[in-house]
C-alpha positions in Angstrom: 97.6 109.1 63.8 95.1 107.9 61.4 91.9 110.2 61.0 88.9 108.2 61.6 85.4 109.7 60.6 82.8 109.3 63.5 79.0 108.9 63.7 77.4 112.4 63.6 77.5 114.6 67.3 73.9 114.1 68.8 72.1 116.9 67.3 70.4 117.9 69.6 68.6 116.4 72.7 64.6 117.1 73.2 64.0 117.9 76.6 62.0 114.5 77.5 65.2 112.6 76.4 66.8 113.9 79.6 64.4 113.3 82.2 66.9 111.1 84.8 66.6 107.6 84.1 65.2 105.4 87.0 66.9 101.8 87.4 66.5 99.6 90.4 68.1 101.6 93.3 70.2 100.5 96.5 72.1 101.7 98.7 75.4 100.7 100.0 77.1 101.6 103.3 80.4 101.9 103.2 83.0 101.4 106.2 83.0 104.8 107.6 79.3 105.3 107.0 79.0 107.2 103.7 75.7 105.7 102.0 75.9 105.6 98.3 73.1 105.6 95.8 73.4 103.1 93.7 71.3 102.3 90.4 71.2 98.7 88.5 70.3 98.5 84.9 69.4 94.6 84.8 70.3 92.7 81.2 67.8 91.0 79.4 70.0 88.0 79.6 71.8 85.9 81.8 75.7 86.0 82.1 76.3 89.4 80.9 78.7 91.3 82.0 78.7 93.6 84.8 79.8 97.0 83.4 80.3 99.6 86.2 80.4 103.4 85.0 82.0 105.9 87.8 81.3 109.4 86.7 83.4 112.4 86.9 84.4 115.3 89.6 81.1 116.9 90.8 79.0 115.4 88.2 76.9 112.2 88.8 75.9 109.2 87.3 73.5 111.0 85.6 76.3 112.1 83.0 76.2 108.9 81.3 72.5 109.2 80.3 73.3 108.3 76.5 76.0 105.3 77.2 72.6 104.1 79.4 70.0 104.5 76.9 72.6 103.1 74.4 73.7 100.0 77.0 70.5 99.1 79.2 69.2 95.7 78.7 71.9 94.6 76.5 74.7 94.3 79.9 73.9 95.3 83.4 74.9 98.3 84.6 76.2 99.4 88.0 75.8 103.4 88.2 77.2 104.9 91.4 77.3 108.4 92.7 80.5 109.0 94.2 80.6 110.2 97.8 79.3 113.7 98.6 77.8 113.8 95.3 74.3 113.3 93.6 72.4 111.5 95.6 75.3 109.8 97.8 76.5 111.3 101.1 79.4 112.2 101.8 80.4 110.3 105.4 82.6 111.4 107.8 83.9 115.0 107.8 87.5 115.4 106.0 89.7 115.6 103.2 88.7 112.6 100.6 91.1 111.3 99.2 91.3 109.4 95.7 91.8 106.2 97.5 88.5 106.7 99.7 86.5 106.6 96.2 88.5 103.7 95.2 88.1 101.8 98.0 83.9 102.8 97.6 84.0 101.6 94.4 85.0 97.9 95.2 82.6 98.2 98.0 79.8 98.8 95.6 81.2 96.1 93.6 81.5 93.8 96.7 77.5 94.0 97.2 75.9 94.8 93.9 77.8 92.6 91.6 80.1 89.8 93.6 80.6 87.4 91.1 80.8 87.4 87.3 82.7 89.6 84.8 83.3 92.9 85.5 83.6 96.0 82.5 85.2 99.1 84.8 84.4 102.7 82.8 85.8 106.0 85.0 85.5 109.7 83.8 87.9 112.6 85.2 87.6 111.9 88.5 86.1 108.0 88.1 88.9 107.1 85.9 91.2 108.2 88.5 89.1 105.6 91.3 89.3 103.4 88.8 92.6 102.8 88.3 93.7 103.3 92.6 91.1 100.4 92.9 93.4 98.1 91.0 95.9 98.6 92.7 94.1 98.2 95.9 91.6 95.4 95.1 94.0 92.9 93.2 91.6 90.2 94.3 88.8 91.9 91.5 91.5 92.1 88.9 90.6 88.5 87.6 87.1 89.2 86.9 87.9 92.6 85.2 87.4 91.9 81.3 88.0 95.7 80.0 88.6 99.3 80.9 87.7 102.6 79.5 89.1 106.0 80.9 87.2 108.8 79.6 89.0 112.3 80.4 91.1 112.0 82.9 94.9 111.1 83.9 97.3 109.2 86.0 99.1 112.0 87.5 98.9 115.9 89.5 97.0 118.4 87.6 98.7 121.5 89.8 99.8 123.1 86.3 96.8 122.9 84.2 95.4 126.3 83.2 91.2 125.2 83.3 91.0 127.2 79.9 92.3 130.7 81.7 96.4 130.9 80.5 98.4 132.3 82.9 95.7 133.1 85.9 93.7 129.7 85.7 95.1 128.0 88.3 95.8 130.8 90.7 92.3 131.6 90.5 91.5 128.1 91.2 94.1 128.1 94.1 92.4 131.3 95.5 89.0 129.6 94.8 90.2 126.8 97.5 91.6 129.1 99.8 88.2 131.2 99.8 86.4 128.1 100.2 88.1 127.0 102.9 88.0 130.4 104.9 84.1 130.3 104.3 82.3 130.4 107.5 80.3 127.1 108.3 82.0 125.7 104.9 79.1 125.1 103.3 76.2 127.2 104.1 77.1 130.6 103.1 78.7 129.3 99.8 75.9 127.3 99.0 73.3 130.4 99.5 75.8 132.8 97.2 75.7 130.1 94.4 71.6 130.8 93.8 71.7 134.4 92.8 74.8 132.9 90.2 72.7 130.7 88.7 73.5 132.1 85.2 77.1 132.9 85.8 77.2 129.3 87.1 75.5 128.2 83.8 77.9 130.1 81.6 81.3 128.6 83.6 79.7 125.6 83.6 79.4 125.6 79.4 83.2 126.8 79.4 84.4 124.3 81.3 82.3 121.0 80.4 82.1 122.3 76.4 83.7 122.9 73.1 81.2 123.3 70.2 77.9 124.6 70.4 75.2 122.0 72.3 71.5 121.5 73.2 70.2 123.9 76.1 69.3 121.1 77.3 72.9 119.7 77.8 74.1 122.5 79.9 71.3 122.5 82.3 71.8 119.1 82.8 75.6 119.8 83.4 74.6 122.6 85.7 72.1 120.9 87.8 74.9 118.0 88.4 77.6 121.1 89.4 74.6 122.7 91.3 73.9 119.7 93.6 77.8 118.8 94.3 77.6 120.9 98.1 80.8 123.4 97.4 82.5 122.0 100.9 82.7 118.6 98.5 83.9 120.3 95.8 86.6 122.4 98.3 87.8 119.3 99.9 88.5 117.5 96.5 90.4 119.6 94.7 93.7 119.5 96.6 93.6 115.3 95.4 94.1 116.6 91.9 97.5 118.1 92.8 98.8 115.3 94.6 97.6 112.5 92.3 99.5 109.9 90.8 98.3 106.9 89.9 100.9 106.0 86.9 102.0 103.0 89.2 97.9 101.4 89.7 98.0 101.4 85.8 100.1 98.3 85.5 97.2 96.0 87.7 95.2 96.9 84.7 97.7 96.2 81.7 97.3 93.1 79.8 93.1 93.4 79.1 91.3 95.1 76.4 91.3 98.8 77.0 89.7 102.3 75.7 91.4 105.5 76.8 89.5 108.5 75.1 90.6 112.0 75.5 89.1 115.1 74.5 91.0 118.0 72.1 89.8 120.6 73.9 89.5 119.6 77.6 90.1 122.2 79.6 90.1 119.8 83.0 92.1 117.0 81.8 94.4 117.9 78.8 94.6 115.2 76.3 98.2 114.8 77.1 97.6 113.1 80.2 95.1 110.6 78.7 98.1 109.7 75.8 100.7 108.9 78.8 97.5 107.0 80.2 97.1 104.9 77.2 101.0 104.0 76.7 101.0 103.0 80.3 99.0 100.3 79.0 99.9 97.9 76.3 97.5 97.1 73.9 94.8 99.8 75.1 93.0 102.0 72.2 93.7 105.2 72.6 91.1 107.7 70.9 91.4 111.7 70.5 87.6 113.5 69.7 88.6 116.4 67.7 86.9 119.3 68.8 85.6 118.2 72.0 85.0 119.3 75.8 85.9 117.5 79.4 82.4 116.3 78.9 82.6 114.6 75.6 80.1 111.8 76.5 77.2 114.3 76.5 78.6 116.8 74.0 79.3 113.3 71.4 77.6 110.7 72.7 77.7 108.9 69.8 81.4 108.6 69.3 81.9 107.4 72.8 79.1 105.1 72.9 80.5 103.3 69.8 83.8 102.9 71.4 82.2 101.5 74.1 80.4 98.7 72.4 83.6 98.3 70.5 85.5 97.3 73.8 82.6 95.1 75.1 82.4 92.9 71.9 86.4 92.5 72.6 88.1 89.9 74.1 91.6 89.8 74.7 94.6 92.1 74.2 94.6 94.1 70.4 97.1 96.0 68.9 98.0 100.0 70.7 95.9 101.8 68.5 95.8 105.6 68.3 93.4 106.9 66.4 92.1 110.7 65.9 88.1 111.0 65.5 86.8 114.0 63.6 83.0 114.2 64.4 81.3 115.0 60.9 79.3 118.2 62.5 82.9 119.6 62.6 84.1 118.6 58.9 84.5 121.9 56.6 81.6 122.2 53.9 82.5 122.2 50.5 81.5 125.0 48.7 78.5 124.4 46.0 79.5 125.5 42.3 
């Protein structure tokens, strides 16, 4: 890999800069009922592409608040909230399955943005609905003029550790199990998470987080966490260990492509984003030294560039793997 130096980390975000960013809202009813919040960035001109970010595993579309400020105007931008999550709700009670989200994604699609070229950008769990909807809507496929998986992978994360070696995911295993045993399945979870606020803060940092951030950064990350109900959050979980998606990746071979993964993920190891980005030929595959599951808010900058990178591409380039080294973590030379 070729070390590639990136625009500096966002230094830090003044609290006005993360007030949530209001586009034109609708809502879309899915098949079984769910209604999903949807927000439209309109472009300032006509024919632009459609570019659809899906955000990540109790998080909302509220994590891609620089890639917005960065994007608006310039293509128009679909920003769902996944089922059961921000300000979507969740349907019919059950297990959802990766599938589900896939198939609410195209349905999203279907009524906010029908014709016209189509950009599809998926974090952790996004990226995962990203790729089941190409294999389940190959009718889209021919509009879709790029892809971008941020964080996540194609197959079951049963044996990842979440940053705890050895007990990490017994403790997460034991987390469902609790969670599941909870009487009502929500209510009594959801009134023991208000006295953990902090705690919750502090997991949330370890989890989302590398490298020191703006305050401001992990109350955002919170508050997402914080209003993702925990029978949501219960009832996803066992998708993760029986995901694989390795055979959906082929629908999307053969079209510009961005798979970045993060050094230090603790959700996602960047091993599963590699295998992601040989599954498909051509695609750019970029490592963020240094960086946490949440690497669009913790570098927005670096991700934002890669972005506008793949939109100003058109057809197939090179595989490309490339190792970026934000400049807030570069050594300092000592003065003589």
């Amino acid at each position: 890999m070729r070390p590639v130096l990136s625009p500096r980390r966002h230094p830090g975000a003044r609290r006005e800069e993360l007030q949530r960013l209001v586009g034109d809202p609708v809502e879309v009813e899915t098949d079984d009922g769910a209604r999903l919040h949807v927000e439209v960035d309109p472009a300032d001109r006509d024919g632009a592409p459609t570019v659809v970010l899906a955000h990540g595993y109790a998080l909302s579309s509220d994590c891609w608040h620089f890639q917005r400020l960065a994007l608006r105007g310039r293509y128009r931008l679909v920003l769902p909230d996944l089922r059961g999550h921000g300000r979507s709700t969740r349907g019919p009670a059950g297990p959802v399955a990766v599938a589900r989200l896939a198939d609410d994604l195209g349905q999203v699609v279907d009524a906010v943005a029908p014709t016209g070229p189509l950009v599809l950008v998926g974090h952790c769990l996004g990226g995962m609905a990203v790729m089941e909807l190409a294999a389940r809507r190959p009718d889209l496929l021919p509009r879709v003029e790029g892809v971008a998986l941020v964080a996540t992978g194609a197959r079951a994360l049963t044996a990842v550790d979440h940053g705890l070696p050895v007990l990490g995911h017994h403790l997460v295993r034991r987390a469902e199990l609790a969670l599941e045993r909870a009487p009502g399945r929500g209510e009594a979870p959801e009134r023991g998470r208000r006295p953990g606020a902090d705690l919750e803060q502090r997991l949330v940092r370890h989890w989302s987080f590398a490298g020191p951030v703006a305050p401001e950064l992990v109350r955002l990350a919170a508050r997402m966490v914080a209003e993702t109900p925990v029978d949501v959050v219960a009832d996803l979980l066992p998708a993760f260990g029986g995901l694989d998606e390795r055979a959906a990746l082929s629908g999307l071979a053969g079209r510009p492509a961005l798979v970045v993964t993060a050094e230090r993920d603790l959700m996602t190891p960047p091993a599963h984003g590699r295998e992601v980005a040989e599954a498909l030929p051509g695609a750019e595959h970029v490592l963020v030294r240094g960086a946490g599951h949440l690497v669009m808010l913790e570098h927005p900058t670096v991700l934002t560039a890669r972005l506008e990178r793949l939109l100003a591409r058109s057809g197939p380039a090179a595989a490309r793997h490339e190792v970026v080294v934000p400049l807030a973590r570069r050594p300092r030379r000592r003065s003589r």
